[in-house]
C-alpha positions as CSV (number, residue, x, y, z in Angstrom):
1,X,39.2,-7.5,-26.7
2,X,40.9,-5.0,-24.4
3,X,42.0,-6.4,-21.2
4,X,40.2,-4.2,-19.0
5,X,37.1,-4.5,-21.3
6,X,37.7,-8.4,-20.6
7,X,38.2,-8.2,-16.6
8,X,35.1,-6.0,-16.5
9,X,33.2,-8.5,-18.1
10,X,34.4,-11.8,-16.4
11,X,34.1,-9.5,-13.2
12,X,29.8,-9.5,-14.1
13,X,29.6,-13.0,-14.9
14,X,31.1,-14.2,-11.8
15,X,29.9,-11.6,-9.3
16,X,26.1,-12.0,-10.5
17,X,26.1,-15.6,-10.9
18,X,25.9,-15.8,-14.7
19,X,27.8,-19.6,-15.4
20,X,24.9,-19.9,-17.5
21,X,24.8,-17.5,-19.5
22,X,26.8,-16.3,-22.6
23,X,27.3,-12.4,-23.4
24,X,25.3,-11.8,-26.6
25,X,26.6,-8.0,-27.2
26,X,27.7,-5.0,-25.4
27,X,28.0,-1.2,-25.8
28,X,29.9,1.8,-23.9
29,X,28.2,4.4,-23.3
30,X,29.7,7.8,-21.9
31,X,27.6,10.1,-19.1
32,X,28.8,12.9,-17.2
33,X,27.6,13.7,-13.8
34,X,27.2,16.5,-11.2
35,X,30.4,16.9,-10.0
36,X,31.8,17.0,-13.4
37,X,33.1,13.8,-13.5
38,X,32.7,11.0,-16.7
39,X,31.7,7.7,-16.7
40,X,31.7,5.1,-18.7
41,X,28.9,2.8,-19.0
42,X,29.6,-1.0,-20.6
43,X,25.9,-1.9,-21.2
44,X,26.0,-5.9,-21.7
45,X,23.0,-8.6,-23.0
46,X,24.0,-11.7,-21.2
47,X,21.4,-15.0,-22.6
48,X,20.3,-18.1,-21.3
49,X,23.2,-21.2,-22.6
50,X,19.9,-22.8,-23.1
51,X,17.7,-20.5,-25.3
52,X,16.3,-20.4,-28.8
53,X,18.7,-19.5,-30.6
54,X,16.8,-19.4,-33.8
55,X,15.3,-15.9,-33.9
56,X,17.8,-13.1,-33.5
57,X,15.2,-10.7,-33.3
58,X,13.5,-12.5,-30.3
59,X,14.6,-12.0,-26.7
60,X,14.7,-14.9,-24.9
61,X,13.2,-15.4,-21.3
62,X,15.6,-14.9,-18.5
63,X,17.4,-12.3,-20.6
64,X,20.0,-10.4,-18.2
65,X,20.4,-7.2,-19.2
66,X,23.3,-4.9,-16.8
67,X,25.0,-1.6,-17.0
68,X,28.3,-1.5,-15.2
69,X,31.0,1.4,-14.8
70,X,33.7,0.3,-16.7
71,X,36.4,1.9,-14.3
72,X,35.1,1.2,-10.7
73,X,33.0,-2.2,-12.0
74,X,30.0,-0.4,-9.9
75,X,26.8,-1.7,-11.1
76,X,24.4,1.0,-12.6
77,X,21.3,-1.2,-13.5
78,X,20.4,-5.0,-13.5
79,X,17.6,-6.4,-15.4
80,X,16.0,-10.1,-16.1
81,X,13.4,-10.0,-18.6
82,X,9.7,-11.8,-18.1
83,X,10.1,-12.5,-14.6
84,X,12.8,-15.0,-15.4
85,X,16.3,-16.0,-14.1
86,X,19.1,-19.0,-14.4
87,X,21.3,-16.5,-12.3
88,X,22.3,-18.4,-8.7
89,X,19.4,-17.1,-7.0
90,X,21.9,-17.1,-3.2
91,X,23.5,-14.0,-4.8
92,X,20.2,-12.3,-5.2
93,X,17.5,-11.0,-2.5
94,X,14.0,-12.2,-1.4
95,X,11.0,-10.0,-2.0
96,X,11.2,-8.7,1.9
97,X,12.6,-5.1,2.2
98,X,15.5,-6.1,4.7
99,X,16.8,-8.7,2.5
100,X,16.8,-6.1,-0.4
101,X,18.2,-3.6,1.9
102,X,21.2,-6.1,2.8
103,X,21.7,-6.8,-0.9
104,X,22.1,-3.2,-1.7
105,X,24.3,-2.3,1.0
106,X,26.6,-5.5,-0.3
107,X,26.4,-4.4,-4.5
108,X,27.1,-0.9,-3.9
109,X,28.6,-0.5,0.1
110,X,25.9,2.4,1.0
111,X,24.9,2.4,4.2
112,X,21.1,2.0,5.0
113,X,20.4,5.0,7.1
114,X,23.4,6.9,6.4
115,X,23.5,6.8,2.8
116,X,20.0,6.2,1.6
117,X,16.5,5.3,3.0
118,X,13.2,4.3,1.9
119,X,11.0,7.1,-0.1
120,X,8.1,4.5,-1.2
121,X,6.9,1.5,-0.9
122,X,4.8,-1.2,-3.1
123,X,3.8,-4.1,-3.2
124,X,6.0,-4.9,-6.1
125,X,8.8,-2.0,-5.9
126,X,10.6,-0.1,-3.5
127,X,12.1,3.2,-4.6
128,X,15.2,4.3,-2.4
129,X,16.6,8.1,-2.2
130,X,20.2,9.7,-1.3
131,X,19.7,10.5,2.7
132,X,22.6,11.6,5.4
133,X,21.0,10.3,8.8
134,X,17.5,10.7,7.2
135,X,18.4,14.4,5.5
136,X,18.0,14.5,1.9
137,X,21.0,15.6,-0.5
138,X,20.9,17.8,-3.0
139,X,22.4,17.0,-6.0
140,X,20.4,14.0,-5.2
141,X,20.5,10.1,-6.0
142,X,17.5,7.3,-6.5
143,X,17.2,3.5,-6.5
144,X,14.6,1.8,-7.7
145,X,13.6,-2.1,-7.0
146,X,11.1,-3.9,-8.8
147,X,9.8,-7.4,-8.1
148,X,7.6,-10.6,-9.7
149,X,6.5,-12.5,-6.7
150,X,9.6,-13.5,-4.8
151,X,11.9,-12.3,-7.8
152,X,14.1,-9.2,-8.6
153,X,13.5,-8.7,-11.7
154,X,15.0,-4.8,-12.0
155,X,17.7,-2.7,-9.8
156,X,18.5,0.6,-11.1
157,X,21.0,3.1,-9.3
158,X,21.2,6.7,-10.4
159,X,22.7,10.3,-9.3
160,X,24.8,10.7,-6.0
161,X,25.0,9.0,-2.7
162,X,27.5,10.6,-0.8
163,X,29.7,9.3,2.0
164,X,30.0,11.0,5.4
165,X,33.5,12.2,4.6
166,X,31.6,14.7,2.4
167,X,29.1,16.1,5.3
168,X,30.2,19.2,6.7
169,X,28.6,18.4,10.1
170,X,26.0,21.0,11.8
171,X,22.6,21.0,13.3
172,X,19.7,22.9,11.3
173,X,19.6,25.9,12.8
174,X,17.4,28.7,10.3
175,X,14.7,30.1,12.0
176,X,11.8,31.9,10.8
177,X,13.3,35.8,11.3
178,X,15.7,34.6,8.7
179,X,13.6,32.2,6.2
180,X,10.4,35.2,5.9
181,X,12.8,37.7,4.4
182,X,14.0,35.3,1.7
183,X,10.4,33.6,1.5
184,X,8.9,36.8,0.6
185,X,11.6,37.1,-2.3
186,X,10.9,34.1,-3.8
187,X,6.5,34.8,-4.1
188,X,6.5,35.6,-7.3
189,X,3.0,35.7,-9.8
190,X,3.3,33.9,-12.6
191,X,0.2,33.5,-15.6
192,X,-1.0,30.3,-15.7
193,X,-3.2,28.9,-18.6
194,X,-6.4,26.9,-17.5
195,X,-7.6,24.6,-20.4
196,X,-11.3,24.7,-19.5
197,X,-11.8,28.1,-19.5
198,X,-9.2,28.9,-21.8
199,X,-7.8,32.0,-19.7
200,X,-4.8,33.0,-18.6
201,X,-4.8,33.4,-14.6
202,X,-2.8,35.2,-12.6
203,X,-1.3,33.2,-9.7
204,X,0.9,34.3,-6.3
205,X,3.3,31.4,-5.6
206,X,6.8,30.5,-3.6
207,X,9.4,29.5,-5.8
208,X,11.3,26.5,-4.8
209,X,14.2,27.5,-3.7
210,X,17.6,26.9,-1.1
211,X,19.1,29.0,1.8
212,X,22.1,28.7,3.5
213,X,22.3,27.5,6.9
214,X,23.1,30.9,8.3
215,X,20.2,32.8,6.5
216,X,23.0,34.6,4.2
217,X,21.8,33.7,0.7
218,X,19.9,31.7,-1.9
219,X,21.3,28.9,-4.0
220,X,18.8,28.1,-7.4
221,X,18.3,24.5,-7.5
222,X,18.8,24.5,-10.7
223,X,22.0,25.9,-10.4
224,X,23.1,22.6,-8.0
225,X,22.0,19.7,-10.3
226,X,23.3,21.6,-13.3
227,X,25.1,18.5,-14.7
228,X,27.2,20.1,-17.6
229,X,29.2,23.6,-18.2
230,X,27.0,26.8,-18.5
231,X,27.3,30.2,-19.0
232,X,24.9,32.7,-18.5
233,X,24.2,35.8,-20.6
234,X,22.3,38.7,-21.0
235,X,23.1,39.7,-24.8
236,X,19.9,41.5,-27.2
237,X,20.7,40.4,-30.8
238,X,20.4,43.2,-33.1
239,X,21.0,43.6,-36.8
240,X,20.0,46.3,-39.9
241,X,19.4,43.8,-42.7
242,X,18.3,40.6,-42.7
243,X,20.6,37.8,-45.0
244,X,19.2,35.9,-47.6
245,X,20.3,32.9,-47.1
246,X,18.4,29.5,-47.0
247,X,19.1,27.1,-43.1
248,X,19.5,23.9,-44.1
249,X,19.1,21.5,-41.1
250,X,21.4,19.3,-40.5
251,X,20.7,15.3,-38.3
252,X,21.6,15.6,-35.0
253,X,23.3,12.5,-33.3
254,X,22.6,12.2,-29.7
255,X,24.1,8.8,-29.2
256,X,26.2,8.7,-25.8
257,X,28.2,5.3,-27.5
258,X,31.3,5.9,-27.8
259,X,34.2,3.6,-28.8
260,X,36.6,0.9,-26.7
261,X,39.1,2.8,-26.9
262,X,38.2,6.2,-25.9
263,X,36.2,4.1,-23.0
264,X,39.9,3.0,-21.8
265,X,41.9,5.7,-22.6
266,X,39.1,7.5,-20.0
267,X,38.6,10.9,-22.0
268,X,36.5,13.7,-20.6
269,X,33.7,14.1,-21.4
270,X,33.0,16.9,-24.0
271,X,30.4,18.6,-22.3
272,X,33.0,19.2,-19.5
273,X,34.9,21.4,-21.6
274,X,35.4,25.3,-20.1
275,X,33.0,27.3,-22.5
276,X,36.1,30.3,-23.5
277,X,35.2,34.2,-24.3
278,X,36.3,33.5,-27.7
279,X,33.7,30.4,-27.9
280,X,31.3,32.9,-26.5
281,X,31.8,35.4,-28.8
282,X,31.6,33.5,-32.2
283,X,28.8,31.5,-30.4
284,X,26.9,35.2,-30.5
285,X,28.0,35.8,-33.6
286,X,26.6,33.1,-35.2
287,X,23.0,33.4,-33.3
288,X,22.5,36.8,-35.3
289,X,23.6,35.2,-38.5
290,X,20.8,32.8,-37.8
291,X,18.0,34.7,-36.7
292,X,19.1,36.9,-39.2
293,X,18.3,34.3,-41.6
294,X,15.2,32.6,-39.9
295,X,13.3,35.3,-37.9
296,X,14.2,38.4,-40.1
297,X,11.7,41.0,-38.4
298,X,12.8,40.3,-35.2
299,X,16.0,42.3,-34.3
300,X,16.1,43.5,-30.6
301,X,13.3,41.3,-29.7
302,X,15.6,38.2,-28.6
303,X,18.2,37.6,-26.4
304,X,21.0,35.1,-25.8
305,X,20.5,34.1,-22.4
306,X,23.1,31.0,-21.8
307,X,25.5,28.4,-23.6
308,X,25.9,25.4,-22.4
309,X,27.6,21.9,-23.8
310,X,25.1,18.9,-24.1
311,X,25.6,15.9,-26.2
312,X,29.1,17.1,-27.6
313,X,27.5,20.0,-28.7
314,X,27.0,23.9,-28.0
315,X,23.6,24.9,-27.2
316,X,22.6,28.7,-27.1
317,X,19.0,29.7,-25.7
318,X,17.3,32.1,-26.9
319,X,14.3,34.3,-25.0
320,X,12.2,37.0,-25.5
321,X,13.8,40.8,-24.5
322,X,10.8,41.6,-23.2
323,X,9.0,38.6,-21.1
324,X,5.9,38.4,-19.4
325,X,4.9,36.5,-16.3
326,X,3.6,33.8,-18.2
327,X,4.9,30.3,-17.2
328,X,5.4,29.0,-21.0
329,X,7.0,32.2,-22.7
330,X,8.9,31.8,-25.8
331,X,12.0,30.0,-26.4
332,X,13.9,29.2,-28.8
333,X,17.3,26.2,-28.4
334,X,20.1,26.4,-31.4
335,X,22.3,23.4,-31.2
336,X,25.6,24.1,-32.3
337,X,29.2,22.8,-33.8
338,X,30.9,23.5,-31.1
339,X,34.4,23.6,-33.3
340,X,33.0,26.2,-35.8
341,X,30.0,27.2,-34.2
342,X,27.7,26.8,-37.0
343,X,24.1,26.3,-36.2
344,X,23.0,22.5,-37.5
345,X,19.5,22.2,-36.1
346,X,17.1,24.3,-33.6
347,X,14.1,24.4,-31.9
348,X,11.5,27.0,-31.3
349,X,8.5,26.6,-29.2
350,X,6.5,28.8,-30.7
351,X,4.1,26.0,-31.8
352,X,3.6,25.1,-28.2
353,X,2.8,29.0,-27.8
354,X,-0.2,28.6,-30.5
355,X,-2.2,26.2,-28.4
356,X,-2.8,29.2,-26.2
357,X,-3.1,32.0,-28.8
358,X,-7.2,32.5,-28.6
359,X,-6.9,32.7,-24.4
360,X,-8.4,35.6,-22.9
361,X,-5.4,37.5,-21.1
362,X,-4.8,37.4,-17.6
363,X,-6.7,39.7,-15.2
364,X,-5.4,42.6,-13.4
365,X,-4.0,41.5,-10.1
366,X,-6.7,42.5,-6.9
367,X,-4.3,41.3,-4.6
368,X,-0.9,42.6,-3.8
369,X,2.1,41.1,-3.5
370,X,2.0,41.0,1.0
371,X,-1.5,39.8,1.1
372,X,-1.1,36.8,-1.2
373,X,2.2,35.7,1.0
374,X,0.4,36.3,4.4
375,X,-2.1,33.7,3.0
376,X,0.9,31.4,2.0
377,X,3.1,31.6,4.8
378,X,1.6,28.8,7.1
379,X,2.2,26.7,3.9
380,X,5.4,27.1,3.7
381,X,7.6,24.7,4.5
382,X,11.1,24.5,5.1
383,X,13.3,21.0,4.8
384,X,16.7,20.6,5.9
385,X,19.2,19.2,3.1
386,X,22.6,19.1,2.6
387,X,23.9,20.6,-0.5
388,X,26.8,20.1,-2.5
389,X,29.0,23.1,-2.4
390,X,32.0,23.1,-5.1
391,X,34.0,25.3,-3.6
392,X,34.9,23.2,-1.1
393,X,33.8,20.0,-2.3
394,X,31.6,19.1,0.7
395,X,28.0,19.7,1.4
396,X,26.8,22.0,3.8
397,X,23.6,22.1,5.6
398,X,20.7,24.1,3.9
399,X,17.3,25.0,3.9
400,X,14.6,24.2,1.2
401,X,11.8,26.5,0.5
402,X,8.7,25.5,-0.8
403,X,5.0,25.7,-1.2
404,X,2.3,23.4,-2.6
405,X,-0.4,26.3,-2.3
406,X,-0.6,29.7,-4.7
407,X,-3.0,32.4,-4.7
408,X,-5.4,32.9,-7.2
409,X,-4.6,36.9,-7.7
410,X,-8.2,37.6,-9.0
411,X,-9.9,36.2,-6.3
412,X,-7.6,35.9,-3.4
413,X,-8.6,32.2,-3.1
414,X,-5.6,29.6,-1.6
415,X,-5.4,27.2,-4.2
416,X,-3.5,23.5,-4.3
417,X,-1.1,24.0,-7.6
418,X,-1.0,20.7,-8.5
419,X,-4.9,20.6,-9.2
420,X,-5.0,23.3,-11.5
């Protein structure tokens, strides 16, 4: 066993009190995260020295199951199955949330108040988020307690907490003369489908979004917890004949395990890997071939909208050229080789879309686009949050737009989203 693999482990046993316990089996597992760094997960079984032994396929009571980062030894997730534990119950907390909250601060060194805070409570779990002095933080991290009387039975730890060396420091300062502009951007209609009356409805609604500090732009979220490497296209995929060629899927293996000794050696991640012109070229090349193959009668009608690396391989979606409003449109995912871009396997949701094929279309809007936000603007709200900014490797304080209400463009009614 490799030495480091070795310290990592003798590092669990002793620091959670496993003397009686024996490691079963392990895996390493590699993840990538927001800040385009990779980890490396060593996933370990640890069982009771007194357990039955006699069915492998049984897991014994008191089963400690724990995900470490190999490099840093941080813990990622601790487990004890059916409420049970030989662990040294001193290195473990009560059921009370202050001892829980000492216990965290000690495993990981966060700082209660500074680092994260309380978002809900239970009886029997307590779920933490990523906070700076009670401000959330976007890209954003979660902990998650659960508990069998006065036991731990689960910790999990996921996504970012960052440290006060990363908080550009500045008081929330947007104000409504600069939020309405960029409010009013963001209402957007959008066709919803509504299963009882199976109709598509036209609804006026505030898309969730974030605004600088000083009013002078809009960040997508989506574009901030963006984990992997993307580009973004706007390419309509034309052709004169179609090819007559059979696609032969091909198995897909999304397994993150990866091997000792890539683990050690610390490789990047592939889904870090720049995405080059030339990738992006052949990449486009190939998404004709294949719809010229699959979806024959549909030159012009498709676009390649982004590329992106996930699971050690290419991706390329595809969408409609010419979209509606509707809030499930079509869309079809190739998964690629990302050495010689062939297309293996692919998805197309067009199955999804056949649910909804006998709805009655949507209704001319009655409403414009100023009347339904007047009706939304006392609903808006807007949370301070600092965001991660790459550029200069901080985050800066922000704005988040968003609304819980739409309007119902038919009718003009204020409606909770959530309930439709």
């Amino acid at each position: 066993m490799k030495d480091q693999l070795k310290e990592a482990i003798i590092h669990t046993s002793e620091t959670f009190g496993l003397d009686n316990y024996y490691l079963n089996r392990h895996h390493i597992f590699r993840e990538k995260n927001n800040f385009h760094q990779t980890n490396y997960i060593l996933n370990m079984e640890w069982i009771p020295n007194d357990a039955d032994k006699t069915d492998e396929d049984h897991i014994p009571s008191g089963t400690t199951i724990i995900d470490m980062e190999l490099h840093t030894k941080t813990l990622k997730r601790i487990v004890f199955t059916q409420g049970t534990s030989n662990a040294k119950e001193e290195l473990y907390p009560s059921s009370d949330s202050e001892s829980i909250i000492e216990w965290i601060e000690g495993i990981t060194g966060y700082q209660y108040g500074h680092q994260f805070q309380i978002s809900h409570q239970e009886e029997d779990a307590i779920t933490f988020r990523a906070a700076v002095d009670n401000v959330g933080v976007i890209p954003s991290g979660k902990m998650e307690v659960e508990l069998e009387g006065d036991m731990m039975t689960l910790f999990t730890i996921d996504g970012v907490f960052p440290s006060e060396d990363k908080i550009i420091w500045e008081p929330f300062s947007l104000t409504s003369d600069q939020v309405e502009p960029l409010a009013m951007d963001q209402c957007k209609i959008t066709e919803v489908p509504l299963e009882e009356q199976e109709i598509w409805l036209p609804v006026y609604g505030i898309e969730k979004t974030i605004i600088t500090n000083d009013g002078s732009r809009t960040i997508p979220v989506e574009a901030v917890e963006q984990a992997g490497v993307e580009v973004k296209l706007d390419t309509v995929l034309e052709w004169d004949e179609p090819i007559k060629e059979a696609f032969e899927r091909a198995e897909i293996d999304l397994s993150p395990e990866v091997t000792v000794e890539q683990a050690i050696a610390n490789e990047p991640h592939p889904d870090l890997l720049p995405i080059t012109e030339e990738a992006q070229e052949k990449s486009t090349e190939e998404a004709r071939r294949f719809l010229q193959r699959e979806f024959p009668d549909e030159s012009s009608q498709l676009k390649l909208t982004s590329l992106l690396r996930e699971n050690g391989y290419l991706i390329a979606n595809l969408e409609p050229v010419d979209s509606g409003n509707r809030i499930i449109e079509r869309k079809i995912k190739l998964v690629m080789d990302d050495v010689n871009f062939n297309v293996l396997n692919y998805t197309d949701n067009n199955v999804v879309l056949e649910m909804f094929q006998f709805y009655e279309s949507a209704e001319k809007p009655t409403i414009s686009k100023d009347e339904a936000y007047k009706k939304l603007y006392e609903h808006i709200e807007v949370t301070p949050v600092y965001v991660y900014d790459p550029k200069i490797e901080s985050y800066i304080m922000c704005g988040m737009i968003d609304c819980a209400y739409g309007v119902n463009a038919v009718s003009g009614e204020v409606i909770l989203l959530k309930e439709m």
